[in-house]
Backbone as CSV, one residue per row, in Angstrom:
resi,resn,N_x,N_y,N_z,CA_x,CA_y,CA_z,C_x,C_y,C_z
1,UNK,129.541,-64.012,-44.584,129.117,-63.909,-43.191,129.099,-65.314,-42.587
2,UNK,129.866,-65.551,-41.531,129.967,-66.791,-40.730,128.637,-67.315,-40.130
3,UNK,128.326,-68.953,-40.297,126.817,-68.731,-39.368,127.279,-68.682,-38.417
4,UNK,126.196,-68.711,-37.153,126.236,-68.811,-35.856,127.271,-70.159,-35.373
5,UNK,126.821,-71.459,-36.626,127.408,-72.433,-35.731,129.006,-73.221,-35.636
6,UNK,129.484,-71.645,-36.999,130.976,-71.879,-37.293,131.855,-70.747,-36.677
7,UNK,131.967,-70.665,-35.622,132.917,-69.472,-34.923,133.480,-69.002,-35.818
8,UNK,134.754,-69.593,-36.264,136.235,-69.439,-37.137,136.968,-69.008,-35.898
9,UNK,138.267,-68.804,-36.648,139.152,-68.619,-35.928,139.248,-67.156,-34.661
10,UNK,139.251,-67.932,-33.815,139.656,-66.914,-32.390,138.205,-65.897,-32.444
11,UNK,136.978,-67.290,-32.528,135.513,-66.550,-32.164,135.294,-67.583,-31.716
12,UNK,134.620,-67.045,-30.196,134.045,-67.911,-29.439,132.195,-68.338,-29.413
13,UNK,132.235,-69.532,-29.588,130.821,-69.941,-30.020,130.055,-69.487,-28.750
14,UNK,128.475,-69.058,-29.872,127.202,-68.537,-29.526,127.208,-69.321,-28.036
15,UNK,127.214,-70.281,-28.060,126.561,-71.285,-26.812,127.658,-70.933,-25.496
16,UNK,128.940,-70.184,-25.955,129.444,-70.137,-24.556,128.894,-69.313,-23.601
17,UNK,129.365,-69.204,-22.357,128.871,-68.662,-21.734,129.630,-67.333,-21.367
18,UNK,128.998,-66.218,-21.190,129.408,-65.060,-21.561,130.373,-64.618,-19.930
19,UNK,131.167,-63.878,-20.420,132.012,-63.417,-19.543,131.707,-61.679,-18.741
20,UNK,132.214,-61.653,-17.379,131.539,-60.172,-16.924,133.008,-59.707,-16.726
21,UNK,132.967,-57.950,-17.430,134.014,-57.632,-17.493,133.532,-55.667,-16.816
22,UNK,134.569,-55.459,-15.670,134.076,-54.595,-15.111,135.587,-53.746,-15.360
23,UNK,134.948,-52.356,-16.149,136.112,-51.198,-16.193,136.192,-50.208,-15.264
24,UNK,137.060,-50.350,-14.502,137.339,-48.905,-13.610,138.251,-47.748,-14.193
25,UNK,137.996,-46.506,-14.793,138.405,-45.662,-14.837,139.645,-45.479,-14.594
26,UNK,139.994,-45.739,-13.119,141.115,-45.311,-12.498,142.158,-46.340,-12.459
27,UNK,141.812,-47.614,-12.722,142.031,-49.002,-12.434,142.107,-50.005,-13.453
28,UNK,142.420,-51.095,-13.260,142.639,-51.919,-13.986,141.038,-52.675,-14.647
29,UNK,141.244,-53.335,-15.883,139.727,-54.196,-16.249,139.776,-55.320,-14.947
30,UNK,138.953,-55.661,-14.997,138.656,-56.942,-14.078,137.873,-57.759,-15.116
31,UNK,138.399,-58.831,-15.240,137.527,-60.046,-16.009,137.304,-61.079,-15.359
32,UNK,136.167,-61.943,-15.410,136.023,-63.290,-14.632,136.736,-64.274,-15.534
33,UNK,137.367,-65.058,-14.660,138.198,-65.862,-15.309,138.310,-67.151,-15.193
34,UNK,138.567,-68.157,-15.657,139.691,-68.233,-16.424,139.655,-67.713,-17.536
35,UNK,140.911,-66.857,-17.512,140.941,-65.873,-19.444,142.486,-66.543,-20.182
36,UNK,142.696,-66.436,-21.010,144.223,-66.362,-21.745,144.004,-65.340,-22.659
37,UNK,145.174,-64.390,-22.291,145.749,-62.963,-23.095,146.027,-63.382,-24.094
38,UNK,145.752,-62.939,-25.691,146.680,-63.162,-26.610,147.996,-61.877,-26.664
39,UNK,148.837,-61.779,-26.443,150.033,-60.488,-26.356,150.403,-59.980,-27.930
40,UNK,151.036,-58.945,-27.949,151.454,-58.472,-28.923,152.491,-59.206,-29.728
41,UNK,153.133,-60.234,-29.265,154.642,-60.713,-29.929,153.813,-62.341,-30.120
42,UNK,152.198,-62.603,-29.866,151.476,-63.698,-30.111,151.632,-64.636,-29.282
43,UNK,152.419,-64.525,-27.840,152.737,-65.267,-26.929,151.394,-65.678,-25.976
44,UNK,151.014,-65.949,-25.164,149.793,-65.783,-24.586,149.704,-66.311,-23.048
45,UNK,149.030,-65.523,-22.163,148.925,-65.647,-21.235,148.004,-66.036,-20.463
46,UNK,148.319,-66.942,-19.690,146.448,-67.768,-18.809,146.453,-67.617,-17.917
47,UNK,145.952,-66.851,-17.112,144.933,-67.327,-15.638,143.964,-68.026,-15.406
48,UNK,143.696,-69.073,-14.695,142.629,-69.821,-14.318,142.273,-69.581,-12.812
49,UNK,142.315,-67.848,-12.539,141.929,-67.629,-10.970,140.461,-66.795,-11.228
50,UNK,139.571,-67.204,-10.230,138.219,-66.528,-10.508,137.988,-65.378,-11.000
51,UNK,138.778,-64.130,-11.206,138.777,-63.022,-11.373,140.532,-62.521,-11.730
52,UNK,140.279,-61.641,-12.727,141.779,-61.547,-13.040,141.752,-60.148,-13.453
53,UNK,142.743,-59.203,-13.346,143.194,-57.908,-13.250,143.672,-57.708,-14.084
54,UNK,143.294,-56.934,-15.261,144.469,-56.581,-16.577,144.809,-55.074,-16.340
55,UNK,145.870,-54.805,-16.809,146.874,-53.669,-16.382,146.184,-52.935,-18.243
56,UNK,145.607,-51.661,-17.833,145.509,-50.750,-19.025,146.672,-49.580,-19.303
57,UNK,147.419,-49.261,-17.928,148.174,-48.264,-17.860,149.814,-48.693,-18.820
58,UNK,149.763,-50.034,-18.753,151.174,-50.273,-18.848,152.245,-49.985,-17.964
59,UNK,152.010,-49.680,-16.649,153.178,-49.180,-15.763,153.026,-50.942,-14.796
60,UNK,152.567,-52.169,-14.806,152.405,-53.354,-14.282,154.374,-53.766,-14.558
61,UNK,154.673,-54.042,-13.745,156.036,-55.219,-14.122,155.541,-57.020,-14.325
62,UNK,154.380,-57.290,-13.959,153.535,-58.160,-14.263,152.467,-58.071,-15.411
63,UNK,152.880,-56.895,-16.140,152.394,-57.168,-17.674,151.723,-58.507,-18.449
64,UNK,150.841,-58.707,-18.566,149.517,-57.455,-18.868,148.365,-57.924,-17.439
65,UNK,148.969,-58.720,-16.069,148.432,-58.657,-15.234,148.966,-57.225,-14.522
66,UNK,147.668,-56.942,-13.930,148.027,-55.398,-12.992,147.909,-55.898,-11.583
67,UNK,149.362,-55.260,-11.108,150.268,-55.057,-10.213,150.135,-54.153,-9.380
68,UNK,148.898,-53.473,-9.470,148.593,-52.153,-8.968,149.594,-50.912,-9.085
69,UNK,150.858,-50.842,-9.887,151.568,-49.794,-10.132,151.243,-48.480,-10.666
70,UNK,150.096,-48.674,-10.856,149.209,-47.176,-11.440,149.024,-46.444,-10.255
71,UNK,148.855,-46.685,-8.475,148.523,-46.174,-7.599,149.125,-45.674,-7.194
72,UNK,151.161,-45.654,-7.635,152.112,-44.882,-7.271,152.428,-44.150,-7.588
73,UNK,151.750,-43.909,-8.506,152.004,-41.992,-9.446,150.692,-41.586,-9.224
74,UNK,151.521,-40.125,-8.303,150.124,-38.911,-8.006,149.774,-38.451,-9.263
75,UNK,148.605,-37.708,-8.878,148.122,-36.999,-9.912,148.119,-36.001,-9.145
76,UNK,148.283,-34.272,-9.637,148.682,-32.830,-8.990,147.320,-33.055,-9.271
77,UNK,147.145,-31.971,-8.150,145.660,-30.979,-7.921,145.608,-30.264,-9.382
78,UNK,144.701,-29.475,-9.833,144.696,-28.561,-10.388,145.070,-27.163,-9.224
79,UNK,146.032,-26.163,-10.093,145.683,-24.916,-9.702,144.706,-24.036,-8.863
80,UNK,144.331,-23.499,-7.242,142.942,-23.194,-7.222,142.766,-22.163,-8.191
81,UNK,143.276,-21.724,-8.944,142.489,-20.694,-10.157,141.636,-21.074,-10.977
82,UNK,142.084,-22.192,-11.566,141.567,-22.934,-12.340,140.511,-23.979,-12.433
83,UNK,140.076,-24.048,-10.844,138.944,-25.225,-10.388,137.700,-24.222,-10.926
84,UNK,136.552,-25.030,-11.339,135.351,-23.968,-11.639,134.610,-24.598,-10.623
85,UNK,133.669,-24.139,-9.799,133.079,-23.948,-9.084,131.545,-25.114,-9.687
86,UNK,131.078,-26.163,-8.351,130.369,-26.883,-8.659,128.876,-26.205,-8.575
């Protein structure tokens, strides 16, 4: 077990200061930033803008910043047969 005052690798020490990270459902994470992505192929990505948008859907062409491309695909109603009654 690591102490407190040896991170190791790609752990960020006790003393930093903690980051606010807000999930929307429908939407992208929002993190306060400056963040750097680590990516899948280990490449990595930085923003140093106050607030930064990560794409959960994967439909971003600005991968793994979101592009808002999730807002262009509808979602169908349900069926009215099938709505149950509130």
């Amino acid at each position: 077990m690591p102490s407190p005052n040896d991170p190791g690798p790609g752990r960020v020490p006790v003393t930093a200061p903690a980051r606010r990270v807000c999930v929307d459902p429908q939407g992208p994470v929002l993190v306060e930033g400056p963040v750097e992505i680590v990516l899948d192929d280990g490449t990595v990505a930085r923003s140093d803008r106050f607030m930064v948008a990560l794409c959960t859907c994967r439909r971003s062409r600005a991968y793994p910043w979101c592009d808002t491309s999730h807002r262009r695909r509808e979602r169908a109603d349900p069926p009215p047969g099938n709505r149950t009654p509130r």
